[in-house]
TORKOL-4160 file (C-alpha; in steps of 0.2 Angstrom, whole numbers, padded with zeros to 4 digits, m for minus):
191
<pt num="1" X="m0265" Y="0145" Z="m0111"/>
<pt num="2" X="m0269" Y="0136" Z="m0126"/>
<pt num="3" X="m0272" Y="0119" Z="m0130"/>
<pt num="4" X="m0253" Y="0116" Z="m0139"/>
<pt num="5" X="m0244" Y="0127" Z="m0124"/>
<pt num="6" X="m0254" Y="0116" Z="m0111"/>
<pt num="7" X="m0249" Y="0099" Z="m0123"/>
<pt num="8" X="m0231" Y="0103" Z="m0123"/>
<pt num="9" X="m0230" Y="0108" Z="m0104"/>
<pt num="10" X="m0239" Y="0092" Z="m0101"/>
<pt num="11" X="m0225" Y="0082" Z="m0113"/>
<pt num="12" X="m0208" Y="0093" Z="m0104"/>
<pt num="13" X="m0214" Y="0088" Z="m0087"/>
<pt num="14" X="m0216" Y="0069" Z="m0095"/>
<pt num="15" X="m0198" Y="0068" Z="m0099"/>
<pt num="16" X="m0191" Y="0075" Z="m0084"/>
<pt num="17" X="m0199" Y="0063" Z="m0074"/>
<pt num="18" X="m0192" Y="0049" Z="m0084"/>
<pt num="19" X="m0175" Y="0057" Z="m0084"/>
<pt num="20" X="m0174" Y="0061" Z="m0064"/>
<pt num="21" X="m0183" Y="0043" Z="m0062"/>
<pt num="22" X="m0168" Y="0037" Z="m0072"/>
<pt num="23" X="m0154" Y="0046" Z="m0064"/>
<pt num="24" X="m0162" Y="0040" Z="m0049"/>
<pt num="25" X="m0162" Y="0022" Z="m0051"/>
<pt num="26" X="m0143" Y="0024" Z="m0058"/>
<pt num="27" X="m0137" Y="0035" Z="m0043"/>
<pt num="28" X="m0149" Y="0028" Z="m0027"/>
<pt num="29" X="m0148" Y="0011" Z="m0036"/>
<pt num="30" X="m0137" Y="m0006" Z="m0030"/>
<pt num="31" X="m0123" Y="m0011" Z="m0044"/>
<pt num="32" X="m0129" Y="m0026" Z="m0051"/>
<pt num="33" X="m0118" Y="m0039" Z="m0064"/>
<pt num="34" X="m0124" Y="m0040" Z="m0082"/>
<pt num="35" X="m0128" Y="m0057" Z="m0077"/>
<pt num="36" X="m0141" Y="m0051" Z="m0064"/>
<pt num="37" X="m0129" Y="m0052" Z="m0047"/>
<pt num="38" X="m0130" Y="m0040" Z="m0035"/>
<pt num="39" X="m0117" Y="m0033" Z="m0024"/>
<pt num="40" X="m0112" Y="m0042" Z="m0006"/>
<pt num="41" X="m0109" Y="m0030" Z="0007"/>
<pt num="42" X="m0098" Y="m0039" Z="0020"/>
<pt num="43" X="m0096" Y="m0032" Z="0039"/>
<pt num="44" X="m0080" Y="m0035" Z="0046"/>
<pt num="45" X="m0078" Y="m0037" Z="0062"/>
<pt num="46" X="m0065" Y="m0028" Z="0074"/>
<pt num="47" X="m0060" Y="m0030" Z="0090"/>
<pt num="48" X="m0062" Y="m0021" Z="0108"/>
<pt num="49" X="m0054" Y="m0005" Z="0101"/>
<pt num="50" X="m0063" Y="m0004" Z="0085"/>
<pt num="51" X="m0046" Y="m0010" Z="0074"/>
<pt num="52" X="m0047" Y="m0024" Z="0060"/>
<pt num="53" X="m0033" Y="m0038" Z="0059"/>
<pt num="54" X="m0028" Y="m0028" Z="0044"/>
<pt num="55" X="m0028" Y="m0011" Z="0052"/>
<pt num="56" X="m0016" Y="m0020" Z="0069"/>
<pt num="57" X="m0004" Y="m0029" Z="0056"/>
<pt num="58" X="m0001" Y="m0012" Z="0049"/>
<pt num="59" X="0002" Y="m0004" Z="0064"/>
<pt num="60" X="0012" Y="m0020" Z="0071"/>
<pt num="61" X="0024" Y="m0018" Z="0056"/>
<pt num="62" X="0027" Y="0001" Z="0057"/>
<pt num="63" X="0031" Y="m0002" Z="0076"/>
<pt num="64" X="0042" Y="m0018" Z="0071"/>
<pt num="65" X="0050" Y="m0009" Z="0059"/>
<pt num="66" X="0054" Y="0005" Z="0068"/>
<pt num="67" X="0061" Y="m0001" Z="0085"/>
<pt num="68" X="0077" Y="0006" Z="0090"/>
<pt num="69" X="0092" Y="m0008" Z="0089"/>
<pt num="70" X="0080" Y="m0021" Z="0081"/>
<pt num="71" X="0089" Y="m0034" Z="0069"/>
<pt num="72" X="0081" Y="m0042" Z="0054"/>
<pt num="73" X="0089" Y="m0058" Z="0047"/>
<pt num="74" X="0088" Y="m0057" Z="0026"/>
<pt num="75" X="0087" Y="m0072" Z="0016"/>
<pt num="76" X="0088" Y="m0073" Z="m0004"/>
<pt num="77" X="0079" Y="m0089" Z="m0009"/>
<pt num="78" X="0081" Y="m0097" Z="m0026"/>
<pt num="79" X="0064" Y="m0100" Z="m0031"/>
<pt num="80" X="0069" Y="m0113" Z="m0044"/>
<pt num="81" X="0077" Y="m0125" Z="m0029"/>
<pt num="82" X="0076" Y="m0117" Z="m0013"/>
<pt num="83" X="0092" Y="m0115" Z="m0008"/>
<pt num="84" X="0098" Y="m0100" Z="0002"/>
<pt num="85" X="0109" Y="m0089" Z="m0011"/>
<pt num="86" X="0114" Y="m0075" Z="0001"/>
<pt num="87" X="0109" Y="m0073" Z="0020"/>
<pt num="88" X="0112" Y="m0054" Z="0030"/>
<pt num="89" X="0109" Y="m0047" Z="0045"/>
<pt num="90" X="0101" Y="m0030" Z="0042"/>
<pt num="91" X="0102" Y="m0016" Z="0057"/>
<pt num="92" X="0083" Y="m0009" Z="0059"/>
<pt num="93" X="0075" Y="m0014" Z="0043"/>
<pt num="94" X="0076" Y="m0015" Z="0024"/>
<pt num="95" X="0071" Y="0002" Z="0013"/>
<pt num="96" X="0062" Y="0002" Z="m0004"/>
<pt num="97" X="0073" Y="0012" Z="m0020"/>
<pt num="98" X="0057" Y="0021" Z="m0021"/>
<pt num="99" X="0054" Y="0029" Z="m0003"/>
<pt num="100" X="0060" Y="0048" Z="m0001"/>
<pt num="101" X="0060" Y="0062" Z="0009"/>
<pt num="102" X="0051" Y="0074" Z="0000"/>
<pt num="103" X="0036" Y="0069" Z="m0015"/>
<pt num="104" X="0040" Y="0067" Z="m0032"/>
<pt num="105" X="0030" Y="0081" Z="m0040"/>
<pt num="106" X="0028" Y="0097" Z="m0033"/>
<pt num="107" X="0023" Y="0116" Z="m0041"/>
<pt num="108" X="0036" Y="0128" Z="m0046"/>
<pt num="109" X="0024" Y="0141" Z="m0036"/>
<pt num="110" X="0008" Y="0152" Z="m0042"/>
<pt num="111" X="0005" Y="0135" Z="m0052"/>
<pt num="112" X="m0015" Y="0128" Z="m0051"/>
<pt num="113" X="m0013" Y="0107" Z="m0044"/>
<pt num="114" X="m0030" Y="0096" Z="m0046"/>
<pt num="115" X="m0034" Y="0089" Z="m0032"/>
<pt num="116" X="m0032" Y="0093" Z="m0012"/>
<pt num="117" X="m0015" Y="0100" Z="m0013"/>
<pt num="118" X="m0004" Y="0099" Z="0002"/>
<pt num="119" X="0011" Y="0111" Z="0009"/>
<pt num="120" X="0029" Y="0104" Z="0009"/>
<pt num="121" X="0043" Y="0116" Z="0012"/>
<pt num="122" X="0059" Y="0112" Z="0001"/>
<pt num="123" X="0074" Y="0122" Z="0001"/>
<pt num="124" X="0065" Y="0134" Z="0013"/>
<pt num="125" X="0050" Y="0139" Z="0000"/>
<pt num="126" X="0034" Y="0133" Z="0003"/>
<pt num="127" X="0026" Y="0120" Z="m0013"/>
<pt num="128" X="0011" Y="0110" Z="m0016"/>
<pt num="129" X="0012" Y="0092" Z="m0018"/>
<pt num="130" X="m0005" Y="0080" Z="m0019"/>
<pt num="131" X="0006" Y="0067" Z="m0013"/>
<pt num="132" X="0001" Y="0060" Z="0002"/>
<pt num="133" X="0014" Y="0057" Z="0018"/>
<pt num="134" X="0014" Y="0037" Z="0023"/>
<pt num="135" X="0012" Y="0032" Z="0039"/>
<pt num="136" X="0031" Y="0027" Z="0040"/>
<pt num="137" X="0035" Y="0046" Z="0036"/>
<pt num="138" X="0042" Y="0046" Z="0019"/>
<pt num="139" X="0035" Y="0048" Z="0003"/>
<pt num="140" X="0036" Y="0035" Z="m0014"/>
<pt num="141" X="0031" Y="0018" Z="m0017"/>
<pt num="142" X="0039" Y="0001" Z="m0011"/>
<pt num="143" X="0041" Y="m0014" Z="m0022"/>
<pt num="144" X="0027" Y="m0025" Z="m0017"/>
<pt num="145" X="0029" Y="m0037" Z="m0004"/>
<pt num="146" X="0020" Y="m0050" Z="0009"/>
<pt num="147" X="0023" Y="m0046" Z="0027"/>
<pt num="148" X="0017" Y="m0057" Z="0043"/>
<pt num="149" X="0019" Y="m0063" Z="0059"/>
<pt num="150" X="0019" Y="m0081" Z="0063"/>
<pt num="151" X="0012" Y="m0091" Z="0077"/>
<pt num="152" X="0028" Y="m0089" Z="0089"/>
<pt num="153" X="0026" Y="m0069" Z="0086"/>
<pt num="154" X="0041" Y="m0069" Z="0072"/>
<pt num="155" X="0038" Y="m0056" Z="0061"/>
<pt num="156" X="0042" Y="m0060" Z="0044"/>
<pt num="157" X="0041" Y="m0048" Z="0025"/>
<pt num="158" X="0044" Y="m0056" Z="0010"/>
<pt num="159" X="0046" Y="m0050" Z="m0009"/>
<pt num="160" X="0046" Y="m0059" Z="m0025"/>
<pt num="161" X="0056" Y="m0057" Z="m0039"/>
<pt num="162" X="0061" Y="m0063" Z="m0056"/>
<pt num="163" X="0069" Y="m0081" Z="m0049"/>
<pt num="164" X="0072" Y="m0075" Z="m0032"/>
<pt num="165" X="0063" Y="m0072" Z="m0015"/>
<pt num="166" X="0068" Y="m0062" Z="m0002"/>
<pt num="167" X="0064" Y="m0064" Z="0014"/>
<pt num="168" X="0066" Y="m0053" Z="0031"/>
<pt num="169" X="0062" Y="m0060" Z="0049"/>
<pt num="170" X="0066" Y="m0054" Z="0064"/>
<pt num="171" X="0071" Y="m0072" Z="0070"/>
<pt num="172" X="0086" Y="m0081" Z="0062"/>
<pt num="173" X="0077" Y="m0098" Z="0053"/>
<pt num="174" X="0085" Y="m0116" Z="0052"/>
<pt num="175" X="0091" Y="m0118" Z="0034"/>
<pt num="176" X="0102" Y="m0131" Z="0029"/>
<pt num="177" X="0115" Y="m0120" Z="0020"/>
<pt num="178" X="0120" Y="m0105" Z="0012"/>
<pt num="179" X="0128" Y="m0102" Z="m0004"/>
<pt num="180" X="0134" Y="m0081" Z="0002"/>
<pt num="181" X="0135" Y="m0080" Z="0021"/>
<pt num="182" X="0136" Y="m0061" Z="0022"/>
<pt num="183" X="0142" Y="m0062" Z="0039"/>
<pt num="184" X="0156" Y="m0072" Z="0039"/>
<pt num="185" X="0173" Y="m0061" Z="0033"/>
<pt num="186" X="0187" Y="m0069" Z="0022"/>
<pt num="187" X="0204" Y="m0070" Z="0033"/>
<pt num="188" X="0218" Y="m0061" Z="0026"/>
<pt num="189" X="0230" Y="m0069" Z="0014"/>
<pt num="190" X="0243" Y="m0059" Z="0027"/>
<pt num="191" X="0238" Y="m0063" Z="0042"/>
């Protein structure tokens, strides 16, 4: 081999090594802030059956929710003064516009989907939907909202919008009055 061919071999085999070495520190490496700041890695702990709080409250909602006869008490809230504008009972629980039975997007058939594509049989004929079934069963997204159980065990879901809250419990709560009492019926003029 000459003295040029041996050169140039030497010069390839310098360059890869700078450019594996530098994928290397990218792909093996830990993020780290333009300011210098490295990434935190943070164990959270979970309890006897290997669950986090997050992962019970979840689970504790999907069972709340889904318990046969359970009555929720709904309260609309002005968030400008605080006073209760309508109050409802609601039989088993309150449902998001956007929840649905079947996803949103499927293929007409034969058609190639990115991603893991998942079976879903509509009108009898078997599509393909990369939409992923909820744990509640359905598919679709909810308005976004708060959900919690205080310390007597009240489970309680509440949702924000545009000059209003809403808020579900599972226990009535003392309020002082209501503008729209759903639950009380006008007599009859007649009667």
């Amino acid at each position: 081999m000459s003295l040029l061919k041996k050169f140039f071999v030497i010069f390839l085999v310098i360059i890869l090594l700078f450019i594996v070495s530098g994928i290397y520190t990218r792909v093996f490496s830990e993020p780290k802030a333009a300011s210098g700041v490295k990434k935190v890695n943070v164990r959270v702990p979970v309890d006897a059956d290997g669950y986090t709080i997050e992962q019970k409250n979840v689970a504790r909602r999907l069972i709340e929710d889904n318990k046969p006869g359970s009555i929720k008490h709904l309260y609309v809230i002005s968030a400008y003064s605080g006073q209760v504008l309508i109050y409802s009972t609601v039989n088993g629980k309150v449902t998001s516009s956007g929840k649905r039975l079947s996803p949103y997007t499927i293929t007409e058939g034969g058609e190639y989907i990115l991603g893991d594509p998942f079976p879903v049989n509509i009108g009898g004929e078997t599509r393909y939907t990369t939409e992923v079934l909820q744990d509640d069963g359905t598919y679709g997204r909810s308005i976004p909202y708060l959900f919690w159980w205080d310390t007597k065990g009240v489970y309680h879901q509440h949702y924000i919008t545009g000059g209003q809250m809403v808020h579900i419990s599972n226990q009535s709560l003392a309020v002082k009055s209501i503008v729209i009492n759903m639950e009380l019926t006008k007599k009859n003029s007649e009667e």
